[in-house]
Legacy VTK file of the C-alpha trace (Angstrom):
# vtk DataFile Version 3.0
C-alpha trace
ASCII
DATASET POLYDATA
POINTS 269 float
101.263 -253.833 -28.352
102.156 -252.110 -25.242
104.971 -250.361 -26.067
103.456 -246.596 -24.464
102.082 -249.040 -21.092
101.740 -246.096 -18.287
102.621 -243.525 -20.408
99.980 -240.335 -20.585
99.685 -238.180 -24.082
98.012 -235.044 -25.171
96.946 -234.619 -28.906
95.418 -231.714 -29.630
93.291 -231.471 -32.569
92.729 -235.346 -32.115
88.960 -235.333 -33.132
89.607 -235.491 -36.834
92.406 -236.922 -39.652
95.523 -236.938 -38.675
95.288 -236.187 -34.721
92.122 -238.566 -34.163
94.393 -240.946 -36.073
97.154 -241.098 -33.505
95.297 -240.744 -30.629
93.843 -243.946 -31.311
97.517 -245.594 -32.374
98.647 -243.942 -28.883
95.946 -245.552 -27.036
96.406 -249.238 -28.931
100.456 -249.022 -27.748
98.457 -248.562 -24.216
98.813 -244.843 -23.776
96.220 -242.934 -22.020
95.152 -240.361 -23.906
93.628 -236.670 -23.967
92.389 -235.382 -26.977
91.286 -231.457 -27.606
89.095 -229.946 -30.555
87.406 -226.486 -30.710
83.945 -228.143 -31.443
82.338 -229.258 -28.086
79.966 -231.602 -29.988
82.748 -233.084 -32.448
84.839 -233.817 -29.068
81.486 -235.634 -27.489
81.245 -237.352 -30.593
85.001 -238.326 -30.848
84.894 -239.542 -26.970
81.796 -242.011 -27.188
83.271 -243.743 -30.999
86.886 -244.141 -28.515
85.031 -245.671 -25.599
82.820 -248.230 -28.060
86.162 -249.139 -29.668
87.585 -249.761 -25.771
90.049 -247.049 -25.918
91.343 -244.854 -22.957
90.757 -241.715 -24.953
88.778 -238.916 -23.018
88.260 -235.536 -24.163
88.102 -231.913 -24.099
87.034 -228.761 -26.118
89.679 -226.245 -25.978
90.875 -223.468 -28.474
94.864 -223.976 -28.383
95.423 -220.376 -29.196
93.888 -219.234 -25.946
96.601 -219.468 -22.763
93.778 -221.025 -20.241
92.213 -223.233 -22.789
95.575 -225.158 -22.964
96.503 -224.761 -19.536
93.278 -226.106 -19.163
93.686 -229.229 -20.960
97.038 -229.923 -19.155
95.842 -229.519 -15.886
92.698 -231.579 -16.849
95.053 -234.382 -18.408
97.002 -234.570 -15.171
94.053 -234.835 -12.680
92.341 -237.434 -15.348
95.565 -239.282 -15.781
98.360 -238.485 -13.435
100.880 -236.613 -15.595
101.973 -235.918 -19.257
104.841 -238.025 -21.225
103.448 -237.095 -24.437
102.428 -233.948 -25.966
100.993 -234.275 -30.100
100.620 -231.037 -31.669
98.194 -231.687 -34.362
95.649 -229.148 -34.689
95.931 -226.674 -37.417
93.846 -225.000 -40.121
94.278 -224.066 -43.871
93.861 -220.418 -45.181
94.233 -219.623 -48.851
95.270 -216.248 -50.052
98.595 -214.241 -52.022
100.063 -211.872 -49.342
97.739 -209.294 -51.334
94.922 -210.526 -50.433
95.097 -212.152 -47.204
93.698 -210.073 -44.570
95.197 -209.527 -41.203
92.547 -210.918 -39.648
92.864 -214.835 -41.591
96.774 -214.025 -41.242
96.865 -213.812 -37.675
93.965 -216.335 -36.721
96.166 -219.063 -38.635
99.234 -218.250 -37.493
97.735 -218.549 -33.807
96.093 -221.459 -34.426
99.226 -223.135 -36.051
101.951 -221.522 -34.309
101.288 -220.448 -31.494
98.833 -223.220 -30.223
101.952 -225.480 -30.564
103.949 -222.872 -28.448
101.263 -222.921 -25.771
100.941 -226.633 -25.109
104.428 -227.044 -25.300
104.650 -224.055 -22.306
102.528 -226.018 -20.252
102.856 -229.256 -21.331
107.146 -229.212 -20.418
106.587 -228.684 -16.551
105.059 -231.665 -16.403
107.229 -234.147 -18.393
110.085 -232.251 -16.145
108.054 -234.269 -12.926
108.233 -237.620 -15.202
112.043 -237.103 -15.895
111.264 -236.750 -19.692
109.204 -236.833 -22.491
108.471 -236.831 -26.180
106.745 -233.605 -28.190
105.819 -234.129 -31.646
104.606 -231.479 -33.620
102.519 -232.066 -37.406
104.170 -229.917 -39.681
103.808 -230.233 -44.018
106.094 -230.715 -46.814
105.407 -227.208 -47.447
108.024 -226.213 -44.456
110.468 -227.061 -47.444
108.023 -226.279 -50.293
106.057 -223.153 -51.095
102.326 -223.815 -52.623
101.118 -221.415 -54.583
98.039 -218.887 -53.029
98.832 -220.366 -49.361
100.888 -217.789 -48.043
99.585 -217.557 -44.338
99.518 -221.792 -44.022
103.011 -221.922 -45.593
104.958 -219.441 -43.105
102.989 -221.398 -40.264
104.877 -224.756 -41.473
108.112 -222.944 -41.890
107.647 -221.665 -38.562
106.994 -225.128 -37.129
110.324 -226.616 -38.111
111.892 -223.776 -36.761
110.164 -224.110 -33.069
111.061 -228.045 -33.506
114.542 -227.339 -33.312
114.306 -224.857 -30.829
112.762 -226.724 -28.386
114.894 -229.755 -28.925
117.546 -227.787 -28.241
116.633 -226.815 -24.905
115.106 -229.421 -23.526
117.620 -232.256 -24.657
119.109 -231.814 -21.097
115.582 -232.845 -19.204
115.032 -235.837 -21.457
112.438 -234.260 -23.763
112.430 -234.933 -26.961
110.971 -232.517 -29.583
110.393 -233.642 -33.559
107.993 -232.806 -36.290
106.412 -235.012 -39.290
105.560 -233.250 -42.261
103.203 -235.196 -44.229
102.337 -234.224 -47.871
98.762 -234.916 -49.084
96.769 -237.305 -46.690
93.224 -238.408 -46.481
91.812 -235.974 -44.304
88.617 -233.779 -43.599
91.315 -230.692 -44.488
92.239 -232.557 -47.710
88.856 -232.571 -48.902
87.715 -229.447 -47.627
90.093 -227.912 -50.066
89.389 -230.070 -52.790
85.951 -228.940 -52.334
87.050 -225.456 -52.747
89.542 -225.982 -55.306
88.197 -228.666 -57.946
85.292 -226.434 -59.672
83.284 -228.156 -61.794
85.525 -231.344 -61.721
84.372 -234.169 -60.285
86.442 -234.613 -56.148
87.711 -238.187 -56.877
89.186 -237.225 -59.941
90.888 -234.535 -58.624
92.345 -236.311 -55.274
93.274 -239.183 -57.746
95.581 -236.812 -60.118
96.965 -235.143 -56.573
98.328 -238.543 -55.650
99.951 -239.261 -59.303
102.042 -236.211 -58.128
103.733 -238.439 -55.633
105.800 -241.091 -56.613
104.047 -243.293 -54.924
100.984 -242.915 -57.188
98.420 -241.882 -54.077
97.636 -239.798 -51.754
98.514 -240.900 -47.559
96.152 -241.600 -45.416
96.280 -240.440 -41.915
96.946 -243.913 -40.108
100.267 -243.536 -42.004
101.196 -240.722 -40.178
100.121 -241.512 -37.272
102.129 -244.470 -37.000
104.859 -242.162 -37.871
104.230 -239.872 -34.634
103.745 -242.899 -32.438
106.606 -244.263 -32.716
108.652 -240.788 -32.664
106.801 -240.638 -29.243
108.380 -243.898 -28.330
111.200 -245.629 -26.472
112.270 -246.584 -30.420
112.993 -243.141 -31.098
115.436 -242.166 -28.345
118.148 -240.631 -29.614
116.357 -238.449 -32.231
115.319 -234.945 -31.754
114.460 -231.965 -33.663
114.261 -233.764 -37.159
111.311 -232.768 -39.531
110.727 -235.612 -41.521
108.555 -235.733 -44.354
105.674 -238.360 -44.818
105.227 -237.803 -48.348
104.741 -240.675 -50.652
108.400 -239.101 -52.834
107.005 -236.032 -53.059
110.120 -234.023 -52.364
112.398 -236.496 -54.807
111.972 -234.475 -57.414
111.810 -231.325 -58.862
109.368 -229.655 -61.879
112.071 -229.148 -63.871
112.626 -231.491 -66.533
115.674 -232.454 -68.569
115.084 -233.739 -72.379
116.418 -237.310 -72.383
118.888 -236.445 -75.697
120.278 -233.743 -73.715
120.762 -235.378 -70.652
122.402 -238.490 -72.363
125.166 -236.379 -74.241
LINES 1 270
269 0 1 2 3 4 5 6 7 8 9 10 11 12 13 14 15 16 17 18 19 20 21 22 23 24 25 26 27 28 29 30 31 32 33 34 35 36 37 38 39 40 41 42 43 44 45 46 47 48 49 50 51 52 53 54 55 56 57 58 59 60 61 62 63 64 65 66 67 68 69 70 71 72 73 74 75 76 77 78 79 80 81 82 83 84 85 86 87 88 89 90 91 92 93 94 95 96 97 98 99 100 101 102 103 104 105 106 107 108 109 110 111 112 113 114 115 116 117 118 119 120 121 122 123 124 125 126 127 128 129 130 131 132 133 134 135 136 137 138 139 140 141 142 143 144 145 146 147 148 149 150 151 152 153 154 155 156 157 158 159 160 161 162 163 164 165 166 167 168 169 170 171 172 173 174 175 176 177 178 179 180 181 182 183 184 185 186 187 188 189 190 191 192 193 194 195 196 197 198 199 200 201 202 203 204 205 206 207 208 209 210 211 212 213 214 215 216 217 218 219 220 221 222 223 224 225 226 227 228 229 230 231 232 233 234 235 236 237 238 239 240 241 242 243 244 245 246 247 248 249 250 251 252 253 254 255 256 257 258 259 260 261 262 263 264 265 266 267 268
């Protein structure tokens, strides 16, 4: 598959789940690809598994909330690779907390990270599809843009916020051929997944816990990150031209249905 042949993407956070998982769906529809993390050894690591697999992945450690770190990684990407069709926002971190107990500090670090990394690549990564006549941004949201979980008050605003900076890119940048959409994926196979299960499940054992999360979709399982991935790549694609700034879940039904239920007797009469 060659689909992406010539064309150059960024995916930030692409060392782990869901942004390693593209990168390497990018580079298979013959993309080249940059990838960022914040852990110089993780992005070493990440780099050597892409060139055994004979993928044009290379790397960089970056923090997307700092301005130079991401202009950084754009200007890198250009000298590695010539320009920048593709821009994947994927990196983003998980905070739990009420509003009472959240402290400024974990509110604004996740917020930065989540928010306004996304607005930062997007500032520099824009110029640059502007020189290619056009590109394709695609930002990893959550179901919980539409749906609140409880305790998660700092990650859920972030998501909200994402859909919202979807649109308003799309909107104006629809003129200069860039596209601008976000996937929202409910509960996927990822380091983040288990990290909170980890943190969540007490003295229950992690597999059962992950297994009774995915019976909450009606799907009956959890994602896993290829499926989203796939998802993003071809959103990033010539197959996707005439959408922009959708948010569309990858959720396995989650969002079918509601909590409320209706006793069948009642609902027949």
């Amino acid at each position: 598959m060659s689909v992406l042949s010539g064309k150059v993407a960024i995916v930030t956070g692409g060392t782990l789940g869901i942004g390693r998982a593209t990168a390497e769906e990018l580079a298979r529809a013959g993309a080249s690809v940059m990838v960022c993390g914040s852990d110089r050894g993780r992005v070493r690591e990440a780099v050597s598994d892409f060139a055994a697999d004979g993928l044009a992945i290379d790397g960089l450690a970056a923090d997307v909330s700092v301005a130079r770190d991401v202009e950084r990684l754009v200007t890198t990407t250009v000298e590695r690779f010539g320009g920048v069709d593709i821009l994947v926002n994927s990196a983003g971190i998980q905070r739990y907390g009420t509003v009472v107990d959240t402290d400024e500090e974990v509110w604004d670090r996740v917020q930065d990270v989540n928010v306004k990394g996304m607005f930062l690549a997007a500032k520099y990564a824009i110029p640059e599809m502007r020189r290619r006549g056009g590109g394709s941004i695609v930002n990893v949201s959550s179901v919980q843009a539409f749906i609140a979980l409880r305790n998660s008050l700092a990650y859920v605003t972030s998501k909200g916020a994402i859909s919202s900076l979807t649109r308003a890119l799309a909107l104006d940048h629809a003129a200069e051929g860039i596209r601008v959409n976000a996937v929202c994926p409910a509960t996927i196979d990822t380091p983040m997944l288990h990290g909170a299960v980890n943190l969540l499940k007490g003295d229950r054992n992690a597999d059962d816990l992950v297994a009774e999360w995915g019976r909450m979709h009606p799907l009956g399982r959890i994602g896993r990150a290829e499926e989203v991935a796939s998802l993003i790549v071809f959103l990033a694609g010539p197959g996707a031209s005439f959408i922009t700034g959708a948010s569309i879940p990858v959720d396995g039904g989650l969002l079918l249905a509601t909590s409320l239920a209706v006793p069948v007797d009642e609902a027949a009469g």
